[in-house]
KEFI-757421 format. One record per residue (C-alpha): residue number from 1; residue in three letters; chain; x, y, z. Coordinates in steps of 0.2 Angstrom, whole numbers, padded with zeros to 4 digits. Each point is the difference from the previous one (the first is absolute). Layout:
N
 num residuo cadena    c1    c2    c3
 NUM     Ala      A     X     Y     Z
...
This chain:
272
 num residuo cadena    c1    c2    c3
   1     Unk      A  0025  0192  0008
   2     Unk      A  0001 -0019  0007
   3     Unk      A -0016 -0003 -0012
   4     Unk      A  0008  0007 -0015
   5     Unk      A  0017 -0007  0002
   6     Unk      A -0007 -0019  0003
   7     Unk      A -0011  0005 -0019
   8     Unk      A  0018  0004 -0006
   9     Unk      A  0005 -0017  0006
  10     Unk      A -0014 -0008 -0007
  11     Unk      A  0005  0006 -0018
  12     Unk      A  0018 -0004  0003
  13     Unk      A -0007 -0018  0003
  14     Unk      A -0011 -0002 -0015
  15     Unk      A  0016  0008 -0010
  16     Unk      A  0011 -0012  0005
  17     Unk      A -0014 -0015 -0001
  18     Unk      A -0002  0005 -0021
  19     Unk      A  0017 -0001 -0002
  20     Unk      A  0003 -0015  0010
  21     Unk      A -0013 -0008 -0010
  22     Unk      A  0007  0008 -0018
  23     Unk      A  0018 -0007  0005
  24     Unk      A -0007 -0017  0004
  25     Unk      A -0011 -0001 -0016
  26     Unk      A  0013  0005 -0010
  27     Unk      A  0012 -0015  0007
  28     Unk      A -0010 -0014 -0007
  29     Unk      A -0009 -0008 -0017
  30     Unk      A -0013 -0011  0014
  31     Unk      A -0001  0002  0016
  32     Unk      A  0010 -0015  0008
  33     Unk      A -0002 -0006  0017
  34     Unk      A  0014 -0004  0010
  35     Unk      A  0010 -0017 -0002
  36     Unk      A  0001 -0015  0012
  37     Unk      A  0019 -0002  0007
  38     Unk      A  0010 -0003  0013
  39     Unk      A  0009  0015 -0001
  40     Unk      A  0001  0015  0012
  41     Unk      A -0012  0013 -0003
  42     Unk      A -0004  0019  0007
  43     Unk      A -0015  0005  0001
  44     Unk      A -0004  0021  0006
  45     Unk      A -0017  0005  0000
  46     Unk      A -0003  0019  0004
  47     Unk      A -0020  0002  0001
  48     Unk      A -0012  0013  0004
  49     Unk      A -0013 -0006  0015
  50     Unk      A -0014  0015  0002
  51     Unk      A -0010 -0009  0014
  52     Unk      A -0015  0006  0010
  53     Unk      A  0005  0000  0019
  54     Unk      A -0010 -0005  0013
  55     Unk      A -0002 -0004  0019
  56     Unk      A -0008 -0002  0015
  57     Unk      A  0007  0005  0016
  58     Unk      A -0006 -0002  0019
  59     Unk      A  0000  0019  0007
  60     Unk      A -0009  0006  0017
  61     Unk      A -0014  0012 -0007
  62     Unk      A -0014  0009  0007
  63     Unk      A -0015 -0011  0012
  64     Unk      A -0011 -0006 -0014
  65     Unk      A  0010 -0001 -0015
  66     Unk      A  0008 -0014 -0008
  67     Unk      A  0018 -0007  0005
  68     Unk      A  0004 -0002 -0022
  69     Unk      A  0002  0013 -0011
  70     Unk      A  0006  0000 -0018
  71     Unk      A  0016  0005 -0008
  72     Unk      A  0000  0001 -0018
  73     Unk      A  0009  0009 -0014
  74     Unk      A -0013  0003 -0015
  75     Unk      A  0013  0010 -0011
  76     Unk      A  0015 -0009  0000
  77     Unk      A  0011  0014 -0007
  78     Unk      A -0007  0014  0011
  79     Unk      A  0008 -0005  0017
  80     Unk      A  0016 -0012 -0007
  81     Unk      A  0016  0009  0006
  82     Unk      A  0012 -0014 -0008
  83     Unk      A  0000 -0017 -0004
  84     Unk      A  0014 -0013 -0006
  85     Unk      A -0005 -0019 -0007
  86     Unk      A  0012 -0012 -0007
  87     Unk      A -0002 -0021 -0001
  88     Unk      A  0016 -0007 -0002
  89     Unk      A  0001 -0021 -0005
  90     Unk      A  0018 -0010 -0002
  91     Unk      A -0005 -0016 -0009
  92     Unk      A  0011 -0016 -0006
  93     Unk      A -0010 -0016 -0005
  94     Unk      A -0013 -0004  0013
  95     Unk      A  0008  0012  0014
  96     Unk      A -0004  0018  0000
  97     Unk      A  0001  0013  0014
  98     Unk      A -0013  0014  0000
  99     Unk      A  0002  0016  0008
 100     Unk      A -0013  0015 -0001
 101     Unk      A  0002  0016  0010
 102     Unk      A -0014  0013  0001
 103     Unk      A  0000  0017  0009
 104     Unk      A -0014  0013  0000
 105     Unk      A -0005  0015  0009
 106     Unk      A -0016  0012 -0001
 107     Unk      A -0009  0012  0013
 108     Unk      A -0017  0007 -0005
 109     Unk      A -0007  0015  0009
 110     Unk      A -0019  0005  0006
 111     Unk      A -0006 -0017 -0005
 112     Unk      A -0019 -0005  0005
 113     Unk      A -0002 -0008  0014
 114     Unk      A -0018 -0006  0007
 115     Unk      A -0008 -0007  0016
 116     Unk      A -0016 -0007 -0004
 117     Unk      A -0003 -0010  0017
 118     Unk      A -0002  0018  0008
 119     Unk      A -0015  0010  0004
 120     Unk      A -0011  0010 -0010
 121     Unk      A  0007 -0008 -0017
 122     Unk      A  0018 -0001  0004
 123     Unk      A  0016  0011  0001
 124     Unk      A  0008  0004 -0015
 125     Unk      A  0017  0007  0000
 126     Unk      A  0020 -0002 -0007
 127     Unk      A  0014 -0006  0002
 128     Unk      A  0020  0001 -0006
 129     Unk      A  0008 -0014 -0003
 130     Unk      A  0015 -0008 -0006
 131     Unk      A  0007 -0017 -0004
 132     Unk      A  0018 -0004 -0002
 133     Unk      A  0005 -0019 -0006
 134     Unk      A  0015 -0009 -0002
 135     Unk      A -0002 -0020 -0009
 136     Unk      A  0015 -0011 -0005
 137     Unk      A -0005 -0018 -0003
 138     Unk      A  0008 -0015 -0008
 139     Unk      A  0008 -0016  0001
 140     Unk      A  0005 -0018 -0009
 141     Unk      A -0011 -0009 -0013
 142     Unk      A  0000 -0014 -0006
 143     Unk      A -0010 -0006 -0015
 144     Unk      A -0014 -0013  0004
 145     Unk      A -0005 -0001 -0020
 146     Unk      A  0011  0009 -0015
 147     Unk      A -0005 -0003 -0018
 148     Unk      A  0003  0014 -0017
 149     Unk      A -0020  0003  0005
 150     Unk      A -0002  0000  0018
 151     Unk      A  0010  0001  0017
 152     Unk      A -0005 -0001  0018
 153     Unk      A  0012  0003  0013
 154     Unk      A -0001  0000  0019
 155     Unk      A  0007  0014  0011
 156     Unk      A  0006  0000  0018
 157     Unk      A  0008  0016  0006
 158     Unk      A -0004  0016  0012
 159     Unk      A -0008  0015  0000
 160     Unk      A  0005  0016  0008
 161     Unk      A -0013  0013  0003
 162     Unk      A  0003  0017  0006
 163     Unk      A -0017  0012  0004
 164     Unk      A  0001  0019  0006
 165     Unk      A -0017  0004  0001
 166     Unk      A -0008  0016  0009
 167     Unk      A -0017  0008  0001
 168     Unk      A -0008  0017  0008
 169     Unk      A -0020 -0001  0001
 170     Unk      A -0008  0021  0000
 171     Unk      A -0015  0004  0011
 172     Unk      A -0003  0016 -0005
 173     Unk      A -0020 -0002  0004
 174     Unk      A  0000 -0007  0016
 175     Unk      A  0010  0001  0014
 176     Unk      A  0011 -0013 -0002
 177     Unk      A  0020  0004  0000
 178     Unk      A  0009 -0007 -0014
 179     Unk      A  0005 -0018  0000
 180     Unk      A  0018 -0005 -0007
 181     Unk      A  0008 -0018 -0002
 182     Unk      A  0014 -0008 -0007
 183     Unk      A  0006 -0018 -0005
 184     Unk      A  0018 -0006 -0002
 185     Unk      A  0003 -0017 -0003
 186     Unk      A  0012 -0012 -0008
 187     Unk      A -0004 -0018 -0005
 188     Unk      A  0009 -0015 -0004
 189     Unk      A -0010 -0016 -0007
 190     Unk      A  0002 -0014 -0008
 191     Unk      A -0007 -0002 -0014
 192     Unk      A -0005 -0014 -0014
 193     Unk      A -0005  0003 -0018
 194     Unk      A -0003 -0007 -0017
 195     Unk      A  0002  0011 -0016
 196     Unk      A  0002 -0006 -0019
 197     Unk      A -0006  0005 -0016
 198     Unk      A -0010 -0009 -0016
 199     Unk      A  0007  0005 -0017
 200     Unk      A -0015  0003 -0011
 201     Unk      A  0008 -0002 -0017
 202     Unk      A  0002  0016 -0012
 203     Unk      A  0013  0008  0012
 204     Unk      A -0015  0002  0013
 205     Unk      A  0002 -0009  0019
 206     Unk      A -0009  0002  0018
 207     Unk      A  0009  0003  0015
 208     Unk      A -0005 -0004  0016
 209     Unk      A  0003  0001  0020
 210     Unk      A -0006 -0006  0015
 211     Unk      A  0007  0001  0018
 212     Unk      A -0006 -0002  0018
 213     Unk      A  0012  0008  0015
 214     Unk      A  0000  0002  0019
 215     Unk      A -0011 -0015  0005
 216     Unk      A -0001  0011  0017
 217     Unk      A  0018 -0002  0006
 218     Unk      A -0003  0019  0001
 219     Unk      A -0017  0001  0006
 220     Unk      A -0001  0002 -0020
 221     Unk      A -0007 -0007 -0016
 222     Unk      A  0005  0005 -0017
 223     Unk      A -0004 -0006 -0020
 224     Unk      A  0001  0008 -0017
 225     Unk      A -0004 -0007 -0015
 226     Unk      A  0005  0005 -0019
 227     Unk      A -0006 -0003 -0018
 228     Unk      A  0004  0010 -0017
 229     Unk      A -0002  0000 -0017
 230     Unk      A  0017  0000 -0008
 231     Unk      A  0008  0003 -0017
 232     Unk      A  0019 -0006 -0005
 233     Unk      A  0006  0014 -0013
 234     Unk      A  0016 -0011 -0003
 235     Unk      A  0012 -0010  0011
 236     Unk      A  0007  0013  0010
 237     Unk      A -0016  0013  0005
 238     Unk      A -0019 -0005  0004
 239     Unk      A -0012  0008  0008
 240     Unk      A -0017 -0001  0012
 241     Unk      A -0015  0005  0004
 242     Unk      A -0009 -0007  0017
 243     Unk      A -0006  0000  0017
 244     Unk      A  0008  0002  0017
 245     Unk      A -0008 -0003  0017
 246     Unk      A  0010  0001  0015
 247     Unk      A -0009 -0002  0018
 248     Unk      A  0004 -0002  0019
 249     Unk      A -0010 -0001  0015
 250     Unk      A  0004  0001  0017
 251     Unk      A -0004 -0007  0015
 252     Unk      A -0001  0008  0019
 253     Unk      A -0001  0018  0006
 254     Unk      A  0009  0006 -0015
 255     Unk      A -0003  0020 -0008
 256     Unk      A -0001 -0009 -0017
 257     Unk      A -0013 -0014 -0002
 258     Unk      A  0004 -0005 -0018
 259     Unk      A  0004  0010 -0017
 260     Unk      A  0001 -0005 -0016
 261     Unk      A  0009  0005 -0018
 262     Unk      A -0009 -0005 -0014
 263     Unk      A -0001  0007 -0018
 264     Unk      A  0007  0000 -0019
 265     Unk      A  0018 -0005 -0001
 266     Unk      A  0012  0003 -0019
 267     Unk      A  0015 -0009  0000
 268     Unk      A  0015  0004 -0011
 269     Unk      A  0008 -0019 -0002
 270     Unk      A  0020 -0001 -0002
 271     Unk      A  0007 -0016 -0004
 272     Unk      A  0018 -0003 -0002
């Protein structure tokens, strides 16, 4: 059912992404970048992020067998139960103010799990897991370099990180008893970032990314970095196609070593 509906959802999508595109093609002769002003301006990008998901976490297992196992989602739509992702950016001259806010949450059930440190091969079993995250980031910028062809701005804000993590390991072929954990944490880090873009000419432009986060005031390191491929369909709408890798690791006795988001990333630009 779940599979099915998500399918439905993926039409929906690509629905509204033709007409989204027809609308914007239809409000313009040549495709025309933004103008350079001083005036305020809006900018609302919704955008779809279908990342893999990975981690590593620091479990008590059987004599023998590794402390690390894998956590990954291979089919993206299969185990996501919701998701919401929306970038928000107020901007006057060489000030801006950039919010984006980010929640997912997925569960996959019987996923293959192996041992290989143990005996006679290694074990090979499952495991249920699921993986519940919160992210708001955002704060002031000011632009270091801004032209009609280029602009490079540096970013100094926070990051708010909220992880619900949990995971059951099955022993069905030895006699070991099933092994849950669980992980709940909240974070809040510093972060500093620089993010522009380089119009191309022809309506075409590259966006880009980059921040680091944590510096371990919470026994924590974060960074994530961006780039895309972007097309201006008239003033007011744009859109994307690029890259978004998100990774934190952690220090200490901690369930969760590190994790990661990394994957294709289309954004739906709104410029008012």
């Amino acid at each position: 059912m779940l599979k099915f509906f998500l399918c439905g959802v993926t039409r929906v999508v690509v629905m509204v992404l033709v007409t989204l595109v027809m609308i914007g093609s239809a409000s313009m002769a040549v495709a025309a970048e933004p103008k350079l002003d001083d005036d305020w301006h809006i900018t609302l990008v919704p955008y779809l992020w279908l990342p893999s998901v990975n981690g590593k976490m620091r479990i008590n297992v059987p004599e023998g067998a590794s402390n690390d196992f894998n956590l990954s989602s291979s089919n993206y739509l299969d185990n996501l139960k919701f998701a919401a992702l929306l970038t928000m950016e107020l901007e006057k001259g060489n000030w801006s103010v950039l919010t984006d806010f980010m929640y997912v949450n997925f569960s996959e059930s019987n996923r293959p799990v192996t041992f290989p440190a143990l005996p006679n091969g290694g074990l090979f079993t499952s495991a249920n897991t699921g993986f519940k995250s919160f992210l708001f980031e955002g704060g002031p910028a000011y632009a270091l370099y801004r032209t009609p062809s280029a602009r490079l701005d540096f970013l100094a804000g926070v990051r708010y990180l909220a992880l619900d993590t949990d995971a059951s390991l099955n022993f069905p072929p030895v006699n070991f008893t099933t092994r849950s954990f669980s992980y709940n944490k909240d974070l809040v880090d510093p972060i500093i970032a620089v993010k522009g873009r380089f119009e191309l000419g022809k309506g075409w432009f590259v966006p880009y990314y980059f921040d680091g986060g944590g510096f371990g005031i919470n026994n924590e390191w974060s960074w994530q970095a961006y780039g895309a491929i972007g097309y201006h369909f008239s003033q007011l709408f744009s859109m994307t196609l690029g890259y978004r890798h998100l990774q934190y690791d952690f220090d200490n006795d901690k369930l969760l070593k590190d994790f990661y988001l990394s994957g294709a990333m289309l954004g739906f630009v709104f410029r008012f």
